[in-house]
C-alpha positions as CSV (number, residue, x, y, z in Angstrom):
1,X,-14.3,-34.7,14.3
2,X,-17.4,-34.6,15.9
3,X,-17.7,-31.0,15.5
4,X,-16.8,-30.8,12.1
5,X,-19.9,-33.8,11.6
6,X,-22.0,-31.4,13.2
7,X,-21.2,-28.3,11.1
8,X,-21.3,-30.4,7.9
9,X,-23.9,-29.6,5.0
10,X,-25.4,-32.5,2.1
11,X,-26.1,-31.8,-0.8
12,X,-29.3,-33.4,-2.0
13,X,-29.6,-35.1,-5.4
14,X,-31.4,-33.2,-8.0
15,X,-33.8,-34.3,-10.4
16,X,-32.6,-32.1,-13.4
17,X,-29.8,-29.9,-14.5
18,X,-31.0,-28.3,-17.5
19,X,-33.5,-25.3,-16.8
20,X,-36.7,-26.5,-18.6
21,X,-36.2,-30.1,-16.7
22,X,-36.5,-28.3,-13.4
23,X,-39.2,-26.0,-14.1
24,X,-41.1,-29.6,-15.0
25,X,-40.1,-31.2,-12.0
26,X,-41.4,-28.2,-9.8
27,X,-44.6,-28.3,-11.7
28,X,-44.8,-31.9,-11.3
29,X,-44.2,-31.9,-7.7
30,X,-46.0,-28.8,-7.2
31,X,-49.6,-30.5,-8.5
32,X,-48.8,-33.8,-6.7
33,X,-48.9,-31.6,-3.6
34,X,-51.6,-29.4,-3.8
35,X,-53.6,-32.1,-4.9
36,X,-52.5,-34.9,-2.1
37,X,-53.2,-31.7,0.5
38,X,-56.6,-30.7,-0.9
39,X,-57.5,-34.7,-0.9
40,X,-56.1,-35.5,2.5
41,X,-57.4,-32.4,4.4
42,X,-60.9,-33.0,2.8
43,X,-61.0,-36.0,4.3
44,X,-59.5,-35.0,7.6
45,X,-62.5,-32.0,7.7
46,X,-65.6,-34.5,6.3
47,X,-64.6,-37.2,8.5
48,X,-64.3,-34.5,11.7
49,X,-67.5,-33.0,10.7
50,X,-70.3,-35.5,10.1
51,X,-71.4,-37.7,12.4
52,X,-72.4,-40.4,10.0
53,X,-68.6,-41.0,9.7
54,X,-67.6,-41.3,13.7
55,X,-66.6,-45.2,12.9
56,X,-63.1,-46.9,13.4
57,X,-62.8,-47.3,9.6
58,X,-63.5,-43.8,9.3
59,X,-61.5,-42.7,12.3
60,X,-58.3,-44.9,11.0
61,X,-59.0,-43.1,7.8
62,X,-58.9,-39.6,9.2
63,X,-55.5,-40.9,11.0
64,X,-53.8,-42.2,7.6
65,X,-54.8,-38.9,5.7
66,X,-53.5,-37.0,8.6
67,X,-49.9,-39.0,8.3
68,X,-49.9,-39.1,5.0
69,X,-50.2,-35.2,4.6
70,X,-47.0,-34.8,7.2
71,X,-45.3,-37.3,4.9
72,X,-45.6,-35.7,2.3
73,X,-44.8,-32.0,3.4
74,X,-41.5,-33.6,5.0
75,X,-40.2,-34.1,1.4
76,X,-41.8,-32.8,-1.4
77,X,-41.8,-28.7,-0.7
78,X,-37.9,-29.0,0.0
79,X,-37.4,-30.8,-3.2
80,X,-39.4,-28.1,-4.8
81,X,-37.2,-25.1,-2.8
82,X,-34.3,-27.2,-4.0
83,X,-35.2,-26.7,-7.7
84,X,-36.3,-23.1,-7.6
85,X,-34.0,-21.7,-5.5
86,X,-30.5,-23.9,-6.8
87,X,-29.9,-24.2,-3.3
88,X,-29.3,-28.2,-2.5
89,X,-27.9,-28.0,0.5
90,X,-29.0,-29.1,4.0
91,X,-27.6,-29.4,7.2
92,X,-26.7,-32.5,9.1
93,X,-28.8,-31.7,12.0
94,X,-31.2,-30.9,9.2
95,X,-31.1,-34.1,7.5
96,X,-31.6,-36.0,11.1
97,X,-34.5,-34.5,11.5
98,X,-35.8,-35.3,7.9
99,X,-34.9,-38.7,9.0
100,X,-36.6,-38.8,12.2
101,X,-39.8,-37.4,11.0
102,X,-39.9,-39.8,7.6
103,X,-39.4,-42.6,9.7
104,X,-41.8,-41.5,11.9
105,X,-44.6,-41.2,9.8
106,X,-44.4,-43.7,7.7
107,X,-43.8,-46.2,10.5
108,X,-46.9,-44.7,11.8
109,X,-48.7,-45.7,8.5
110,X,-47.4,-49.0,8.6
111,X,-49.9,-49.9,11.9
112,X,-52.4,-47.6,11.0
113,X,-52.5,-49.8,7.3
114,X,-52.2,-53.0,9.3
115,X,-55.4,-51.6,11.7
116,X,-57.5,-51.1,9.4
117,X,-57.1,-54.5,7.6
118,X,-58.1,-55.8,11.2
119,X,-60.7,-53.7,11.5
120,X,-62.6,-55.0,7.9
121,X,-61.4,-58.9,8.9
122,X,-63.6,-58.1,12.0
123,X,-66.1,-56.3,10.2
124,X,-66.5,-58.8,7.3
125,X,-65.7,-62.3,9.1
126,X,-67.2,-61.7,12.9
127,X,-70.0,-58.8,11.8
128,X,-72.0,-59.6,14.7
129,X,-69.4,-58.7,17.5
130,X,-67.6,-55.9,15.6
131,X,-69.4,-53.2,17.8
132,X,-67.5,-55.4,20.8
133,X,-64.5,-55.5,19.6
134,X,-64.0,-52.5,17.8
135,X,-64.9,-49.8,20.3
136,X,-63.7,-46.7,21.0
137,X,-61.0,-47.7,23.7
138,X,-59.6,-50.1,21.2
139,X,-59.2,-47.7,17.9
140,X,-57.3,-45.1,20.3
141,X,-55.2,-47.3,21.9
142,X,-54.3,-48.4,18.1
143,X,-54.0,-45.1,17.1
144,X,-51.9,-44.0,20.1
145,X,-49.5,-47.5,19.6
146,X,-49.0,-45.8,15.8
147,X,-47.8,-42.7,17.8
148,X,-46.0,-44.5,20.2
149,X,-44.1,-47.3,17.2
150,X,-43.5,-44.6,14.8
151,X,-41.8,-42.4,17.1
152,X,-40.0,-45.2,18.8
153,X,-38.3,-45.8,15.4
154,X,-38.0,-42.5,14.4
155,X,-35.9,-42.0,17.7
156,X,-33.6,-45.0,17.1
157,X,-33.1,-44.6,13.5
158,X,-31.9,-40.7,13.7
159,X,-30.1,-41.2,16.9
160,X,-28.0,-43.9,14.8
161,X,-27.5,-41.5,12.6
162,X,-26.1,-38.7,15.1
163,X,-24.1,-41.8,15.9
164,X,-22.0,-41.9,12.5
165,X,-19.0,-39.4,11.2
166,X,-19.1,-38.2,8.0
167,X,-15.6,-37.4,6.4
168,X,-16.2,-38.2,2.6
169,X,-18.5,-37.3,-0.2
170,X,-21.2,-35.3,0.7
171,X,-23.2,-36.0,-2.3
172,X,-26.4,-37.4,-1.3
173,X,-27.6,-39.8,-4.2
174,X,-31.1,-39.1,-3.4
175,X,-33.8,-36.4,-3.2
176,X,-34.3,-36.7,0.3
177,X,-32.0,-37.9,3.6
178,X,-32.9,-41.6,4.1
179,X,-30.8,-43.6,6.3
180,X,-29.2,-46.1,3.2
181,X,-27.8,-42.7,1.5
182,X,-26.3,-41.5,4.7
183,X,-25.0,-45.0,5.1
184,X,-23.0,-44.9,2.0
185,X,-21.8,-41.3,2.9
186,X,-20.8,-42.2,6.4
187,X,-17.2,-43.3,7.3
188,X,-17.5,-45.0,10.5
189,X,-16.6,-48.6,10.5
190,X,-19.5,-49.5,13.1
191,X,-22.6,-49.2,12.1
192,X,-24.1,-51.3,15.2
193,X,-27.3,-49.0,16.2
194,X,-28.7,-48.1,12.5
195,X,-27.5,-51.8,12.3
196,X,-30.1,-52.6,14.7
197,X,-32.3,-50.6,14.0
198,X,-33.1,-51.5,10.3
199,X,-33.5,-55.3,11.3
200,X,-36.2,-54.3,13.8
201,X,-37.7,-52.6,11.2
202,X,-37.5,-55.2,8.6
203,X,-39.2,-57.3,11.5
204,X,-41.7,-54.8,11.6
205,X,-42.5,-54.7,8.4
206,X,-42.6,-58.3,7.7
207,X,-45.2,-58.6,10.6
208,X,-47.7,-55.9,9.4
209,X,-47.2,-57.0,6.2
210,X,-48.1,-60.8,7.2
211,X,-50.8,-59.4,9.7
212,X,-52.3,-57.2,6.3
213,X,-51.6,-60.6,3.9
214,X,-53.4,-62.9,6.8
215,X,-56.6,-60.2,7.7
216,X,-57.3,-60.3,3.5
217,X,-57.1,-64.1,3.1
218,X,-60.0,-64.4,5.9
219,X,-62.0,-62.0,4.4
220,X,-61.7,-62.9,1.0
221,X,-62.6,-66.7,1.9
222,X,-65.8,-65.5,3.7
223,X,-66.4,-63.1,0.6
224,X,-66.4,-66.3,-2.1
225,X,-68.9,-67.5,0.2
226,X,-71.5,-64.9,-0.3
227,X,-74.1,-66.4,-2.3
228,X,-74.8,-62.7,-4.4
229,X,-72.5,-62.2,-7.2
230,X,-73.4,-58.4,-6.4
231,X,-72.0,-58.9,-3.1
232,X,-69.1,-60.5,-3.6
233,X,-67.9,-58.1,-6.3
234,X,-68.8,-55.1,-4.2
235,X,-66.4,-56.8,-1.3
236,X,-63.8,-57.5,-3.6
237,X,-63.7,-53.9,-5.3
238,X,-63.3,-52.4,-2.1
239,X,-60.9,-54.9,-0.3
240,X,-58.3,-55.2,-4.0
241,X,-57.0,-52.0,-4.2
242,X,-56.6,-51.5,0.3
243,X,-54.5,-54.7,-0.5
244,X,-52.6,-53.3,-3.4
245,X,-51.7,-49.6,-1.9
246,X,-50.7,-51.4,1.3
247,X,-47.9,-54.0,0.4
248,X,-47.0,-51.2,-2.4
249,X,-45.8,-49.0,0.1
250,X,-44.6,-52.2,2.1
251,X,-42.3,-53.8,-0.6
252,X,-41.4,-50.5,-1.9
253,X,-40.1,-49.5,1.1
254,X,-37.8,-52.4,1.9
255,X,-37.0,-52.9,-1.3
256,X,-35.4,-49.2,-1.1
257,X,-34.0,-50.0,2.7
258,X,-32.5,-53.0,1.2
259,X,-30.7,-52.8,-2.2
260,X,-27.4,-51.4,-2.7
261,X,-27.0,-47.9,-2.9
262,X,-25.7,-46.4,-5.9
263,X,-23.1,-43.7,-6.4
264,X,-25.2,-42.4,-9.4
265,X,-28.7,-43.5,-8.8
266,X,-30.7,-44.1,-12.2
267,X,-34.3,-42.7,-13.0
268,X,-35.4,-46.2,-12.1
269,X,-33.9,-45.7,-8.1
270,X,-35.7,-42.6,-7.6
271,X,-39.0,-43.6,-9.3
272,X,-38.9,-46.7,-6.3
273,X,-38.0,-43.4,-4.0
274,X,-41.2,-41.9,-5.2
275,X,-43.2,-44.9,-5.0
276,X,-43.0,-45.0,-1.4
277,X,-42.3,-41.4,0.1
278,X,-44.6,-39.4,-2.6
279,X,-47.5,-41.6,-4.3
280,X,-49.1,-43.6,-1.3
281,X,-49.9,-39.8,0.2
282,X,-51.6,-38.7,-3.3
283,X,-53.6,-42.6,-4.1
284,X,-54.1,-43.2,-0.7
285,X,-57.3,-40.5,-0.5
286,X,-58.5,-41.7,-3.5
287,X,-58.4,-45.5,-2.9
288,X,-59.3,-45.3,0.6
289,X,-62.1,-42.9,0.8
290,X,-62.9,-40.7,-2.3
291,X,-64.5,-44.1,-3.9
292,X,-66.9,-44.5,-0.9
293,X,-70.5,-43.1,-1.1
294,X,-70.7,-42.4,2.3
295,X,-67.5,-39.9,1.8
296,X,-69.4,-39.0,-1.3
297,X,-73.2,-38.2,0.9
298,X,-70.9,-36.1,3.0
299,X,-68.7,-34.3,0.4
300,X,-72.2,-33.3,-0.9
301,X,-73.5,-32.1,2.8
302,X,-70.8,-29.9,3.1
């Protein structure tokens, strides 16, 4: 049995089965990922380059464009192979390591998200010892816990996977291999290490995401208390849409982990797909950085 797991193959879910559907879909995906890689190795370069930009927000920034662009080159250029070439297969060792590396990076965006809200609560609400306690030491040792957390769930969620036999459909219903579609596939009646792993992830989660919720309620009560309606708007502009992309890509992501997986998913199951594996890598840049004038004075530098 265990050889015949190995050997197996998936077939992936595809988007379209009428020729001028697919050629859409490759087109689609195609511009979403030339345009999330241009954004997010701009950033990576700008951010490397100038020395006006060696601060924790910028260095958290450079970190999040640099997991968001592995993110997205984990999924989107073998959905696009998938379409041109008709070929929707991939191997089980394959789809671990799809697995591995999407659970990876993403939990690795998770901390580096929930840093960066720390790093404007201590910026906003306790300006005068940011210097103190955001130095250098500090934002590597966050990044390198990123590292460290992603990989650590990464490691247990794929190896819980390697775990499971597979003796059924091999119809994937999604576009990608996530550990709720390989559930469903699997016929092993114990499911104890994925088991355990998704509930310390959902613990996870729900601690960033209450870490992110808590950092924004401080600042925005020291915000209402600027006196300068110009200053408070400025604050707010800024600190919205960080807030929004963040518990997007939170709830969307659990909300996928979480629900019921369907035999035949509907447009509306892989548009919530999407919303977490494919648009936080392509807004991200924009909502982040792109918007800020000193990205902007050093876009024009260069």
């Amino acid at each position: 049995m265990a050889n015949v797991t190995m050997e197996m193959e998936f077939f992936l879910m595809e988007f379209a089965h009428t020729k001028e559907l697919q050629v859409l879909h490759i087109l689609l995906f195609l511009l979403i990922y030339l345009v999330t890689v241009m954004e997010n190795l701009l950033i990576i370069v700008l951010v490397t380059l100038d020395q006006y930009l060696h601060t924790p927000m910028y260095f958290f920034l450079k970190n999040l464009s640099f997991f968001d662009l592995c993110l997205i080159s984990i999924i989107v250029p073998k959905s696009i192979l998938t379409s041109l070439t008709n070929k929707n297969t991939i191997s089980l060792p394959g789809c671990v390591l799809q697995v591995f590396l999407v659970i990876h990076f993403a939990d690795a965006e998770v901390f580096i998200l929930t840093a960066m809200s720390y790093d404007r609560y201590v910026a906003i609400c306790h300006p005068l010892h940011y210097e103190a306690v955001m130095g250098r030491g500090v934002c590597l040792r966050m990044a390198a816990a990123s590292w460290f957390l992603g990989g650590s769930f990464g490691s247990l969620y794929s190896a819980g996977i390697f775990s499971l036999s597979f003796c059924g459909s091999r119809n994937l219903p999604q576009f990608f291999c996530d550990v709720p579609s390989l559930l469903k596939m699997s016929c092993s009646k114990s499911h104890i290490t994925i088991d355990v792993s998704v509930a310390i992830g959902i613990f996870y989660g729900f601690f960033c995401l209450v870490a992110i919720f808590f950092s924004y309620i401080c600042i925005f009560n020291t915000v209402l208390s600027i006196p300068s309606f110009q200053g408070r708007s400025k604050a707010f502009s800024t600190c919205l849409p960080h807030l929004t992309v963040g518990t997007t890509f939170l709830l969307t992501g659990a909300i996928a982990y979480l629900k019921p997986v369907p035999l035949s998913p509907s447009l509306l199951d892989l548009l919530l797909s999407a919303l977490y594996s494919v648009l936080p890598p392509t807004l991200n840049p924009i909502i982040y950085s792109l918007r800020n004038k000193e990205i902007k004075a050093a876009l024009k530098k260069l």
